[in-house]
N, C-alpha and C positions, 0 to 999 in steps of 0.2 A: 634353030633346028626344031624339028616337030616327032615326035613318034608317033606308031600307027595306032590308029583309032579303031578301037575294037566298035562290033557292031551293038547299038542303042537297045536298050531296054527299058521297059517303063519304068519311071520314078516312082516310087512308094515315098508314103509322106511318114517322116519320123512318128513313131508311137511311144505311147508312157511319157509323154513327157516331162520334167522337173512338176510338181507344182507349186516350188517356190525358184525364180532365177534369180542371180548377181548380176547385173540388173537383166531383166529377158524383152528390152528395143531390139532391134530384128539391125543386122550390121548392113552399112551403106556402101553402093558403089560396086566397083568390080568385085567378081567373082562372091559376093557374101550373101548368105540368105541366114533367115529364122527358117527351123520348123514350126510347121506349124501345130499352134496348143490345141490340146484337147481337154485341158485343166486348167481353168482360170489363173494368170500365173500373178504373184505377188514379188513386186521390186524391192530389196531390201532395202534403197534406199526411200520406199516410197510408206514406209511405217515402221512404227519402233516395234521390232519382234519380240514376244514374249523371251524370257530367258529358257535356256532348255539345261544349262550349262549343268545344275542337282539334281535333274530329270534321270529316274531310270525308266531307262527306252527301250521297251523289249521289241525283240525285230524279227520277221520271218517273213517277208515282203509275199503277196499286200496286204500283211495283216500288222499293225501296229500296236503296240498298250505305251502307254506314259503316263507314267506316276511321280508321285514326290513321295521321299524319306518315311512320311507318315503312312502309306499305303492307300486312305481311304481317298476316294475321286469323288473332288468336290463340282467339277467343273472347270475352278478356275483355270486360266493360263490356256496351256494346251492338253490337261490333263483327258484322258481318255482311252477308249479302244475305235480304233479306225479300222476300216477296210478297203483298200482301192483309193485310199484320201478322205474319204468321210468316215465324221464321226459317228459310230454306229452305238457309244454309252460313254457320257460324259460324267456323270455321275452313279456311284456305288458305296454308301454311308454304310459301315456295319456300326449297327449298334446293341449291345448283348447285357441283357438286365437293365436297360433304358438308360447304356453311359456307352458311351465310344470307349474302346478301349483305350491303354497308353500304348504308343508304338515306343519300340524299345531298340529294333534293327530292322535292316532294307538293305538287301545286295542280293546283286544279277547270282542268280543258278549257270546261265549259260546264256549266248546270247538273245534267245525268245524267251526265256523266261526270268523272272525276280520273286523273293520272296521275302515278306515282310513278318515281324515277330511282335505282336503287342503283349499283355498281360492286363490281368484284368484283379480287382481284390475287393472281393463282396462282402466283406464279416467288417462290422466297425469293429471290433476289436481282437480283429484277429492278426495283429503283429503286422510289419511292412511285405512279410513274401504274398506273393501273387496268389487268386484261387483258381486263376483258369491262365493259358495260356493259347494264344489266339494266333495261327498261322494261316496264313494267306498267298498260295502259289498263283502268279498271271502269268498267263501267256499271251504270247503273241494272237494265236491263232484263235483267241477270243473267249476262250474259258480261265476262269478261275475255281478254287477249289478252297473252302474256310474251311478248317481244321478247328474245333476248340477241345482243351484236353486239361481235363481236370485236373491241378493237383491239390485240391481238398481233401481232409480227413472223411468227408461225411457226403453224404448224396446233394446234387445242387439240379433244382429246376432252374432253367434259363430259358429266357422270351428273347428269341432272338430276332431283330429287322434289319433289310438290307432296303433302303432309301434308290431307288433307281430311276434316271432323266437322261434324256440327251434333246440335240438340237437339230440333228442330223445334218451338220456343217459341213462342208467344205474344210479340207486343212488351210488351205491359201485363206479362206474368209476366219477363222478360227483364230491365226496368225494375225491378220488383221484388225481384230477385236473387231469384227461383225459374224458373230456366228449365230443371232440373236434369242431370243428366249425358250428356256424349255418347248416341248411339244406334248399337247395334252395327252395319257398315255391310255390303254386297253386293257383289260384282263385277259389274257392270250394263253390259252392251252396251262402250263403247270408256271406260268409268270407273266410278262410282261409286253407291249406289241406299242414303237410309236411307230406314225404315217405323216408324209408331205408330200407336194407335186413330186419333188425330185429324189423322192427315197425311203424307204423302211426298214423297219430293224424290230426286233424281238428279240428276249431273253426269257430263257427257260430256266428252271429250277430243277435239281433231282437231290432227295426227293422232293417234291414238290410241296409249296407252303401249304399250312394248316389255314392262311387267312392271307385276302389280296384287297390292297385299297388301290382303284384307277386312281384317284383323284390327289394321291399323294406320292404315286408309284412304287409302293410301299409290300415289302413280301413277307409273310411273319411265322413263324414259326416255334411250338413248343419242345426245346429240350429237356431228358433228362440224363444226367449225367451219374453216373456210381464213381466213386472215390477211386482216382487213376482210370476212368472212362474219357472214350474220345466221341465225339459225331461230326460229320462232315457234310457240306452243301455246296454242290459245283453247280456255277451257271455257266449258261452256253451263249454267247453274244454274237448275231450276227445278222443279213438282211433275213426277213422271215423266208421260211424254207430252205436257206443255205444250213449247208453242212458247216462244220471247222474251215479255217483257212488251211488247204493242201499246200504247206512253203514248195518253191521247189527243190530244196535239200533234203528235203523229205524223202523224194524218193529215190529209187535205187539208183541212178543215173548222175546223183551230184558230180557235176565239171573238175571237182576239187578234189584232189586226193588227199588223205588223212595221212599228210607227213609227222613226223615226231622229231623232238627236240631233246638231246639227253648231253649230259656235263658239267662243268666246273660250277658254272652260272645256272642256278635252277629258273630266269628270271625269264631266259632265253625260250623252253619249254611253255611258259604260261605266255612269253609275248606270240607265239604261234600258235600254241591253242586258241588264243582268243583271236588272231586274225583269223584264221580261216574259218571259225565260228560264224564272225560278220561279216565275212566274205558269203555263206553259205545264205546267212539273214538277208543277204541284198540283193539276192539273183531273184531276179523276174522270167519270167518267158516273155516272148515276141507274140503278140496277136495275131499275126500273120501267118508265122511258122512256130505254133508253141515247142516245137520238139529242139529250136534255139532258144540259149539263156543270155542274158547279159547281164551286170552288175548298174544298179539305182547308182545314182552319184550319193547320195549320204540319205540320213536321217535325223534332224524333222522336215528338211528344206526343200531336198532334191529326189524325191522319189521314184523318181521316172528317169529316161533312159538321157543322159552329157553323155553325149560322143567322145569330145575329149578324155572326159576321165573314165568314160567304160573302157576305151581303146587302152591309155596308161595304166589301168590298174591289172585289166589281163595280160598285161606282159610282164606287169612285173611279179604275176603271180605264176607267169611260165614254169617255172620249178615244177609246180602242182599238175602239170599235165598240159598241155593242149587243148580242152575239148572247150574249155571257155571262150581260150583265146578264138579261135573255129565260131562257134555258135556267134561271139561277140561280134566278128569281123561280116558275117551272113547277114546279121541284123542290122547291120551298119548298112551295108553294101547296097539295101533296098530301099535306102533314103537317099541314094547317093545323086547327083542330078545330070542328069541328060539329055542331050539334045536344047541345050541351054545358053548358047553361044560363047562365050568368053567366060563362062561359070560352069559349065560342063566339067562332070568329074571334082565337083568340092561337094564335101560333105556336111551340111547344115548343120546350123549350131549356135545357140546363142552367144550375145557378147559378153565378156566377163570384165571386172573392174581389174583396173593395173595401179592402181594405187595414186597419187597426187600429180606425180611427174607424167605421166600419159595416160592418153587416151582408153578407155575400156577396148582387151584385144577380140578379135573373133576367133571365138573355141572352134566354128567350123574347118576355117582356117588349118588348124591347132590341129585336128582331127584329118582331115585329109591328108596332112606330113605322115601322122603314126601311120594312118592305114597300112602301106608297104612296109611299113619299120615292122610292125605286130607280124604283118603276114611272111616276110622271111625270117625274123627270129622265131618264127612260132616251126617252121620249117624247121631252122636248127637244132629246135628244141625237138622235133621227131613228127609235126603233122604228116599225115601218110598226103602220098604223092597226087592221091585222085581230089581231095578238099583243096590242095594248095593250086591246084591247076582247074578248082570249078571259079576259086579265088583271083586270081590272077587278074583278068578282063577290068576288073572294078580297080584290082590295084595300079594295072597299066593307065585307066583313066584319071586314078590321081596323080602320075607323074604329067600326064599330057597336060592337067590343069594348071600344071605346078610351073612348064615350060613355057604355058601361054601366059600365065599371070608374069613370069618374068619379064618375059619380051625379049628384047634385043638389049636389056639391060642386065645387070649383077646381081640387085638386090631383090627378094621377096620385101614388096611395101605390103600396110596394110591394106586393105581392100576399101576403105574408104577413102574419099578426094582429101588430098593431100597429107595420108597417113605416114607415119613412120616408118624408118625401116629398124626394126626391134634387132636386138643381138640376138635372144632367144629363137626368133623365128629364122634368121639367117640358120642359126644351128639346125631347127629341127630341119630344116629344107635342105642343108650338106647333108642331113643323114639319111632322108628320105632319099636322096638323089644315088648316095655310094650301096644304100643297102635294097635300092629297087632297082639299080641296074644290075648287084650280082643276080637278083632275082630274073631279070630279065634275059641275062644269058646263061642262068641255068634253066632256061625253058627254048632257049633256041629264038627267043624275041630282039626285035631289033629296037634300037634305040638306048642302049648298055656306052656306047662308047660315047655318046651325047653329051649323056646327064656325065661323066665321069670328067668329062673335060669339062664343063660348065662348073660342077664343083671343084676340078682345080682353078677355075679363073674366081670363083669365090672364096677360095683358102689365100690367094694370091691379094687379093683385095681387102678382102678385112682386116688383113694383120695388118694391114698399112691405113685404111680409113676408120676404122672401129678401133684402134689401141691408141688409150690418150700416154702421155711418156708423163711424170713427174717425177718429184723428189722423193715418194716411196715407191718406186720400180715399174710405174704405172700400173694401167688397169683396164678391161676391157669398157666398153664404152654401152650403157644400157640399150642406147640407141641413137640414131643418126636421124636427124631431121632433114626436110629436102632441101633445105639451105646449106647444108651441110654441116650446121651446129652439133656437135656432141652431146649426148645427155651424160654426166659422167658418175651419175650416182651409182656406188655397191650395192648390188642388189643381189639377190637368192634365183634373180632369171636367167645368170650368168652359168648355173652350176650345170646349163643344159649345152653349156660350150663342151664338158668334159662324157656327156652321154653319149656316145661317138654312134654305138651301135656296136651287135656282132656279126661277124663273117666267118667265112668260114676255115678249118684247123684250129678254135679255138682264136681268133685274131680280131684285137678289136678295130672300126673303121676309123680314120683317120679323121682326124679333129681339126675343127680351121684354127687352133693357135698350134705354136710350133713347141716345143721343148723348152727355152726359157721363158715364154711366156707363160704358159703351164706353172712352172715352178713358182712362179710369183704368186700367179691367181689363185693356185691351192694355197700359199703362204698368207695370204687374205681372206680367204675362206678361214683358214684357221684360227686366225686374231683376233681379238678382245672386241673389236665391232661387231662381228657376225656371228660367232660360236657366241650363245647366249649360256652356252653351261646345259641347257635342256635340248639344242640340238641349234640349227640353224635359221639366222634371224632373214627377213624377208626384203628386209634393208639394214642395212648396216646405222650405229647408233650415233654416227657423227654427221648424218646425213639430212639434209633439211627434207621435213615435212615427217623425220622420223615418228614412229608411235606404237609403243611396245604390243597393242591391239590392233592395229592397222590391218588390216587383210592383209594385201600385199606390201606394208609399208612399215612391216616391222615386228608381227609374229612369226611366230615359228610354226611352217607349214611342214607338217611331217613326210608329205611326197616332196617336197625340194630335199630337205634334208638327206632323206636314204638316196636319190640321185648322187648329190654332193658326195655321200658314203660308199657309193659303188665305182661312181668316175674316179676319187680322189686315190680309192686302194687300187685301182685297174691303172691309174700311171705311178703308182709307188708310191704316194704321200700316205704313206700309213698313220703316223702320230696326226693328223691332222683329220683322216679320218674314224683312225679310234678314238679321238676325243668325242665329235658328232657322234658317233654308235653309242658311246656310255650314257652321254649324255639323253640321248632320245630314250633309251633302254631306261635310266632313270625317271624319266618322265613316263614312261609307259605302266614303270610301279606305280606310281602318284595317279593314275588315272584308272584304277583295275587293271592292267593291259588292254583295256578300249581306249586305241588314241582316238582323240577328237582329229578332223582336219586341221587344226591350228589352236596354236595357244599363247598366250601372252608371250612377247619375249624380253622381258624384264629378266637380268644380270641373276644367276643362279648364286645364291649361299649357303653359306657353312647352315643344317636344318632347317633350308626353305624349300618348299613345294611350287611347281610349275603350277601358276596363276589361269585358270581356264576361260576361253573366252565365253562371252555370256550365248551368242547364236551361233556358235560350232557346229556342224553336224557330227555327230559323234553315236551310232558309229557312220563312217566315211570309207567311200571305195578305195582310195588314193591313200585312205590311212592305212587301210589294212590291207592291201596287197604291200605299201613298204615297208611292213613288219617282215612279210617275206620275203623281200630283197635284202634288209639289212642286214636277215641271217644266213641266207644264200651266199652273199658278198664274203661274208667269212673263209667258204671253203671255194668263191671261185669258181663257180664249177663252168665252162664254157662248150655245150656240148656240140657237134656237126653229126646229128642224125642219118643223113646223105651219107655221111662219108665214111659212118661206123665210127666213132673216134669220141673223145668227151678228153678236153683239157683241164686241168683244175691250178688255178691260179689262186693259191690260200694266202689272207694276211700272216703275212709270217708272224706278226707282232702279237697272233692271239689275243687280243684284246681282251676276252673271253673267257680264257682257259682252254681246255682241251674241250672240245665240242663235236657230236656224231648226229647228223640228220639225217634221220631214215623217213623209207614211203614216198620220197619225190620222184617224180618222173621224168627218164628220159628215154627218146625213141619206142616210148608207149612203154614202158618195163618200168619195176620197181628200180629207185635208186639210190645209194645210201654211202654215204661220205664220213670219214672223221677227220676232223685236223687237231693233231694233238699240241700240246702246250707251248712246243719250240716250233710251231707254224708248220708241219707238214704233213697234210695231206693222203689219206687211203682212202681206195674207194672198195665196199664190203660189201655193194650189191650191184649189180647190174644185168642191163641187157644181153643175153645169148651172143654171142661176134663181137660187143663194143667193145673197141679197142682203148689205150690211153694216149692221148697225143702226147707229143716232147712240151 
């Protein structure tokens, strides 16, 4: 069968791209493409990447700073302030009375900014307390501010120098260990100015030094201080003549609404302050259309626009409003390809790695199932009528891709000669198929009853080719080879069997396993393989090629996880979801509430901390929009905007305690929910008409 083919518009070539991919080869064979780079991309498997894992990483995209523990930037690693991907100051030594200070603490203010604590003690015999005390606020957006503040009895002159270099690198070449040698530097206006073919940078002082050495890049200045006196010196980092980095959460427009978290659990409040923090840190604008944002895939890796995961992270931050989801799916929509023959309507995207047992999948792929999944749940969630129907056209072309890539066959393979056909991708393609036809016929389009029988001849199919039987209750099958072989390892790609989608009265779409197979699969989800205790493992631990770091072979990725967390309480398996919720929630302590994308999944004990991976992005789009799923999942909440109605579907089991989130939105209005400690559910704010469904 075929649906109608809306008419062609030109293709816009993806912008921002990652400047680091997993691995970023361009995918082969039908229907796959790369976008194309605009930032030299770095293979992870193609160099050992610096560690970032003790790195604080202040973020306000596109402006960067990364430091270590000690505050002072010495260069090494990736230490620096970036902007747009280069390094615009790799080095900034303070040294005050001709000694470095001691650092004594380092911790994030918020997600653009860290602030570090040294102490200084200048009297040989004046006892072990400190004489100065030495504070140091960075930001993202490229300034820093030194604080020193006397606590001496008596007046102290201080010589203070700040040591400043960079290389003006490339992040990808920085990463690489080719970022190569300082750059000779200038005496520039009230500091510092270096130059290369490909880029310049300057830093300013206020006030500005008493003494300037080019040749050492060196700023110096005389304090003095009065007994409980402070003085402070901000520099300004950036190309010469640029202002601050403007993040776009800055301004009055942020996509994200300032939900709030209050309850039993104060843990719950700080794990969603900090995501929508780094949610705020990772929004970009579109070059194209800056007045769309979308979400970087992480940081230090992916700073530029995955499809895949900009698509999954806006929906699952749905809660917070629509206007991401919107912008996110516009900027998609302009990379999308057309007039491309049997690849028409897929969405670019690099290949990503699947771990030992297959092949790296195609995220574009990956990305063209979400597109209609984001754009009718984004609908449910409240997008007004005129966005979701300028929308449409791009989503109708990714079902038509979706029908041809099938063919006259069952399975979605992958797009390369003689790919798989993955469990994961069967799922996301039933859900594209049941949640773009109701899309389809609530706009009066045809080709709704297609896709709806095609995914019943796929529901009807898998439970019979894809469910291996054994002696523990069987299990779904990772993937099917065209010979027909099983792949039959537990994996974390499975958990996307249970992400059915929403429709509409609050109803979720129908899942290709039936009722007792359900029961089993969450019952393995639950178990001692896969629940690592810090949340869900990536492959299960009895599994060959397991490996507690593994990407996908056996960390714990915190988007699988809160999937696992919202499918497993949406068909009843609550103990096996509150287990996953605590467990991640504990790991979210252990990490500030900045989850990294993944983290070791080494067996949780009686006072052990979840082990961090060493090239995590942290923070991660996919991590922190599942902080707001996990807490969303809570009270359930299932709205249908169209039809005035919001169902709330709460863990009865409270995992939590009593818990009230206020500030989310639905149907464009505030929304604000409690479910109290025997699991039921009030809603204490909403939209004007919204009704409660049964």
């Amino acid at each position: 069968m075929s649906l109608p083919t809306p008419s062609s518009t030109p293709a816009v070539p993806d912008s921002d791209p990652p400047v680091l991919h997993r691995p970023a080869q361009p995918s082969m064979g039908r229907g796959a493409a790369l976008a194309p780079q605009t930032v030299p991309a770095v293979q992870r498997g193609a160099v050992n990447l610096p560690p970032a894992h003790t790195a604080l990483i202040c973020v306000a995209l596109p402006g960067i700073a990364i430091s270590t523990e000690q505050g002072q930037l010495t260069g090494d690693g990736l230490e620096g302030f970036y902007r747009s991907g280069r390094r615009m100051l790799s080095r900034c030594r303070l040294r005050v009375a001709g000694r470095e200070p001691l650092a004594v603490q380092a911790r994030m203010i918020t997600a653009d900014q860290a602030r570090f604590v040294a102490t200084l003690s200048l009297s040989a015999d004046g006892g072990p307390d400190p004489d100065v005390l030495v504070e140091r606020v960075r930001h993202a957006d490229g300034t820093e501010r030194i604080t020193l503040r006397s606590a001496a009895n008596r007046p102290l002159r201080l010589p203070v120098e700040v040591a400043l270099g960079t290389d003006l690198a490339e992040l990808g070449a920085v990463a690489a260990g080719r970022a190569g040698p300082d750059l000779p530097a200038s005496v520039h206006d009230s500091g510092m100015r270096w130059s290369c073919a490909t880029g310049h940078s300057a830093v300013t002082a206020d006030p500005p030094p008493s003494d300037a050495l080019a040749s050492a890049g060196l700023l110096r200045w005389e304090f003095e201080l009065p007994p409980g006196g402070t003085r402070s010196v901000e520099l300004k980092v950036g190309p010469t003549g640029a202002g601050p980095v403007r993040a776009v959460a800055r301004g009055a427009t942020s996509p994200l609404a300032r939900a709030r978290a209050a309850g039993d659990d104060p843990r719950a409040e700080a794990l969603l302050r900090a995501s929508i923090g780094d949610l705020q840190a990772l929004l970009l604008r579109d070059p194209v259309q800056p007045s769309d944002t979308h979400l970087a895939g992480g940081v230090p890796w992916r700073c530029g626009m995955a499809p895949a995961e900009a698509l999954a992270a806006a929906r699952m931050a749905l809660p917070l409003g629509t206007r991401l989801a919107a912008s996110t799916l516009r900027t998609i929509a302009r990379t999308q390809l057309v007039d491309a023959g049997p690849r028409s309507g897929l969405i670019p995207g690099p290949r990503r790695q699947a771990g030992a047992q297959l092949p790296p999948s195609c995220t574009g792929q990956e990305a063209t199932l979400l597109f209609p999944v984001v754009l009718a749940e984004a609908r449910r969630w409240g997008l007004p009528e005129p966005e979701t129907e300028e929308l449409l056209p791009a989503a109708e072309r990714c079902l038509q891709w979706l029908r041809t890539a099938v063919g006259d066959g069952t399975y979605l393979s992958d797009p390369h000669p003689g790919g798989p056909w993955r469990c994961e991708t069967q799922a996301h393609a039933h859900r594209a198929a049941l949640l773009g036809a109701d899309l389809l016929d609530a706009y009066g389009r045809g080709g709704g009853v297609e896709l709806r029988r095609w995914a019943r001849q796929l529901r009807t199919a898998f439970q019979k080719d894809f469910w291996i039987e054994d002696r523990g209750g069987g299990r779904p099958a990772a993937a099917r080879l065209p010979g027909g072989r099983l792949m039959p390892y537990l994996g974390a790609g499975g958990v996307h069997l249970l992400d059915t989608g929403l429709l509409g009265a609050g109803a979720p779409a129908q899942g290709l396993l039936d009722m007792d197979r359900t029961e089993q699969f969450a019952r393995l989800l639950g178990g001692p393989a896969m629940d690592s205790g810090w949340g869900l493992r990536s492959l299960g631990v009895k599994e060959t090629g397991y490996n507690p770091f593994g990407h996908r072979s056996g960390s714990v990725r915190v988007h699988e996880t809160a999937l696992a967390v919202a499918g497993l309480a949406a068909a009843g398996y609550e103990k096996e979801a509150g287990s996953l919720l605590r467990g991640v929630l504990a790991a979210a302590e252990a990490f500030g509430y900045r989850l990294p994308e993944m983290y070791s999944g080494e067996q949780r004990t009686e006072g052990g901390a979840p082990v961090p991976h060493p090239t995590a992005c942290r923070p991660a789009a996919t991590a922190a929009a599942a902080g707001i799923l996990l807490l969303t999942t809570l009270a359930g909440v299932r709205p249908d905007a169209p039809a005035r109605t919001v169902t709330l579907r709460p863990v009865r089991s409270a995992p939590l305690g009593e818990i009230g989130l206020t500030g989310l939105r639905v149907a464009g209005a505030p929304f604000s929910v409690r479910v109290s400690r025997l699991g039921l559910a009030m809603v204490e704010e909403a939209a004007d008409g919204l009704q409660l469904g049964a």
